[in-house]
N, C-alpha and C positions, 0 to 999 in steps of 0.2 A: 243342387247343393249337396255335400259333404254332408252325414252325419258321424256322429260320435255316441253310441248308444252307453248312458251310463246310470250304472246299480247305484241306487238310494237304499240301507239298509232299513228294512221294516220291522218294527218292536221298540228295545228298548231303548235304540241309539238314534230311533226317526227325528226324534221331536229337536235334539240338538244336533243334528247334520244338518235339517233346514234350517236351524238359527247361525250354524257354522255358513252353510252358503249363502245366504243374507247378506250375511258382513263380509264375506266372497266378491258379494256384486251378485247374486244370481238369487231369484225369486221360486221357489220353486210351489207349487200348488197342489193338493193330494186331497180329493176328493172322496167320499165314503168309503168305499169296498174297493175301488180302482187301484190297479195295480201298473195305471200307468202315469205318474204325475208331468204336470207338461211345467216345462223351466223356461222364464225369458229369454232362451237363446235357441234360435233356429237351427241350431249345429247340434243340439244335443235332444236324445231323444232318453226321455228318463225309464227307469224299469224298478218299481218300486221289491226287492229282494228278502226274503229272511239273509241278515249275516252267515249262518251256517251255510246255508247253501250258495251266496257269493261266488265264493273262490272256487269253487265247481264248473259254473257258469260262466267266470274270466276266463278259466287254466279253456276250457271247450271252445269259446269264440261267439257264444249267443251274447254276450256283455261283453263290451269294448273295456272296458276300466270300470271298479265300482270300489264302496266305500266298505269294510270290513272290518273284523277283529283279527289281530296277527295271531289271538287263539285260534281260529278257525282255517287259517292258511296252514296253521301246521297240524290241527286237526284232519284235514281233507289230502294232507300231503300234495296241495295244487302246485302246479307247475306254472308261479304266474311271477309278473315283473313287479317285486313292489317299489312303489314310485318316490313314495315318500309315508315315513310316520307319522303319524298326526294327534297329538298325545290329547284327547278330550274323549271324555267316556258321558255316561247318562247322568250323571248330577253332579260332577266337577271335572276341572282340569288335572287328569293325574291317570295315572296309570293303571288297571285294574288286575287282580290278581285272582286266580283260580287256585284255591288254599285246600289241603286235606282237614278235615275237621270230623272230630266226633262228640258224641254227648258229654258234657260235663263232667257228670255222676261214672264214668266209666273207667275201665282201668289202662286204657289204651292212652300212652303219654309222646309216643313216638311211632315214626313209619314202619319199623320193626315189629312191633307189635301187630301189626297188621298180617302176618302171615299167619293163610290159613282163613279167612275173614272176607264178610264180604263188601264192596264199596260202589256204589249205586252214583253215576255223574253222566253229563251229556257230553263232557270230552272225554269218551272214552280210548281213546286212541292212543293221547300225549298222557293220559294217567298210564295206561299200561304200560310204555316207552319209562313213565317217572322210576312204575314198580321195579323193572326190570335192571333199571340202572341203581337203584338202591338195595338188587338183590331179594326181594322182598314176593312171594309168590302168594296172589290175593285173587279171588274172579272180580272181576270189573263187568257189573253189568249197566248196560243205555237207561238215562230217567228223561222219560216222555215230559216232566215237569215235578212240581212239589217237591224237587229234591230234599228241602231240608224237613221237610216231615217222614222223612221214611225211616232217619235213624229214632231211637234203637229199634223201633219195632221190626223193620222189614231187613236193613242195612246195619253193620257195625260202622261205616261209615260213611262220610259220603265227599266228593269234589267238588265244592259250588264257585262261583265267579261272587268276588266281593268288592264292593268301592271300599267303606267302610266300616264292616264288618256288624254293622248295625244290625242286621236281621238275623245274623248267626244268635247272635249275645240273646235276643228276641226267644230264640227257639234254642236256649240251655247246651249251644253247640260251641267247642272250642275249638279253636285253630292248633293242630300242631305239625304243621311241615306250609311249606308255598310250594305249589308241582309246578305252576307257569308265572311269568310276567308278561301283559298284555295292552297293547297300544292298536285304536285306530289307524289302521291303515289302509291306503290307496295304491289300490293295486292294477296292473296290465295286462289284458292280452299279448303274449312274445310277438306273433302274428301284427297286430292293432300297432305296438311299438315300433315295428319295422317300417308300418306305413307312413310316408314324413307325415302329412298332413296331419294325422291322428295321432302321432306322438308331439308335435307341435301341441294339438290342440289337448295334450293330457298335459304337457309339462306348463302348462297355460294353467291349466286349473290345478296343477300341483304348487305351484307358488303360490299364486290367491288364495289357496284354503291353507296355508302351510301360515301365511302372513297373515288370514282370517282368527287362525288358531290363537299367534304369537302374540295378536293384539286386545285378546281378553281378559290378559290381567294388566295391559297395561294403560295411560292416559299419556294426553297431552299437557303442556303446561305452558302458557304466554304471562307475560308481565313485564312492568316498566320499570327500570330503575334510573337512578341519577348517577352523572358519573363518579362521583366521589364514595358514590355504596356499590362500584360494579363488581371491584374484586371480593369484596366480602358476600354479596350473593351469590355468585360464581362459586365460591369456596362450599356454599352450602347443598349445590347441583350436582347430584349423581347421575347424570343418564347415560342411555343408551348411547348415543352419540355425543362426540364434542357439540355442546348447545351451539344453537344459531344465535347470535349477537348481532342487533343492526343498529345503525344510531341513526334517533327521532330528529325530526324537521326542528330548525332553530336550539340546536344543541342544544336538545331539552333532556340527552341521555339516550339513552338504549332500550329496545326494545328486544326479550329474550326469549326461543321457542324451544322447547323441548320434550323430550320424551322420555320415560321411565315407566315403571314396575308402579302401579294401584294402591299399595300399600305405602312404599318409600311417599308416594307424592303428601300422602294424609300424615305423613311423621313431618314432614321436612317444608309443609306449607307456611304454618306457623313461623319457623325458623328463618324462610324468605323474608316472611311481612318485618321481622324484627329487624334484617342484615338492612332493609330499604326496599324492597322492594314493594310497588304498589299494582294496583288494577288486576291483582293475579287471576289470573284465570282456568281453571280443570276444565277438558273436554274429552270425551269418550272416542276411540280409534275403532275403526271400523277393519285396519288391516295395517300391518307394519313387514315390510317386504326389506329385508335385508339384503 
């Protein structure tokens, strides 16, 4: 049998990549110290990764496809195939960003200021590419960790990765530039792409997790109407798709299925029940495959 050997990122994006492949279809299992998680499918052979070092491991061919930060693809400058974006980070659906930021109390208000200064980050590579295109001539040294405790004492500044911005604010640090914008991505071996079977079986799991993504903010919606209230609840459906409309046994009216955006459904539930509609029903999507 075929395998597909593929990178599970280890840290802070482990814990929602297995809730992303879950709702995938794939079960995946990660036992104490083991660096080797085993997944329901016989095709695949899991390799539990730090992100940083990922796209090292795809661009070289020990990992077939693995799950990454498109910060650290351009940090490693890897030479890999990315498959698909997949906009879901550690504590929401949204894009995360690698921000310059320094102390509060300090008089540095822009990237300019920075010359001459020092700035302390673990993507040191796309800050140096940032300074350089801003003109701005600063030493950029590697933080093994604690980055935001080192300004001011050690760093006049420093590059950290932020969802929202919550821990900067924590530790008296402000934002003043964005050096990157950053999304989960699934990435390929060029080699592994080339092989049908193996690129079948990545574009296989690039739309399941792509639809696994797509399907967390949003729900289902069933309910019955009469026909005399059809046009007026229709009027009040925004979805995704033209709704499904079918009509009930003994022309008792129609029965409606559809699908939208989590938040629309809880504005516009209320406004059904009032147009006619009855029995409504919200149910949670496990994957929506456009």
């Amino acid at each position: 049998m075929e395998k597909l050997v593929l990178g599970i990122p280890k840290g802070s994006l482990q814990d929602s990549t297995v809730d992303m492949m879950a709702k995938a279809g794939y079960r995946v299992y990660i036992s104490g110290r083991s660096y080797y998680p085993s997944i329901d499918d016989d095709e695949l052979l899991g390799r539990l990764v730090r992100p940083q070092d990922m796209p090292r491991y795809v661009a070289s061919g020990i990992i077939d496809a693995g799950l990454t930060g498109k910060d650290w693809v351009s940090e490693n400058g890897a030479d890999v195939n990315e498959v698909v974006s997949l906009v879901y980070a550690k504590q929401q659906l949204t894009k995360v960003r690698w921000v310059l930021a320094v102390p509060e109390d300090s008089g540095i208000s822009t990237v300019n200021d920075l010359n001459g200064k020092k700035i302390s980050t673990e993507l040191v590579n796309v800050t140096r590419e940032f300074l350089k295109e801003k003109g701005v001539d600063a030493e950029v040294e590697f933080s093994h960790g604690a980055t935001e405790a080192k300004a001011p004492e050690l760093v006049d500044a420093i590059v950290e990765l932020t969802e929202t911005g919550s821990s900067l604010r924590a530790n008296k640090l402000k934002i003043i530039d964005t050096v990157m914008e950053s999304t989960t991505v699934f990435i390929a071996n060029h080699d592994s792409w080339k092989d049908e079977w193996k690129r079948k079986k990545i574009e296989n799991l690039a739309m399941l997790f792509e639809g696994a993504v797509l399907a967390n903010n949003m729900v289902g919606l069933k309910m019955n109407v009469a026909k005399k209230d059809l046009d007026a609840v229709l009027k009040n459906l925004k979805a995704l798709r033209t709704p499904t409309v079918s009509p009930l046994s003994e022309d008792a009216g129609f029965d409606i299925d559809t699908v939208m955006d989590e938040k629309l459904a809880r504005k516009i539930i209320p406004d059904l029940k009032r147009a006619g509609a009855e029995g409504i029903i919200e149910y949670p999507l496990n994957k929506v495959v456009i």
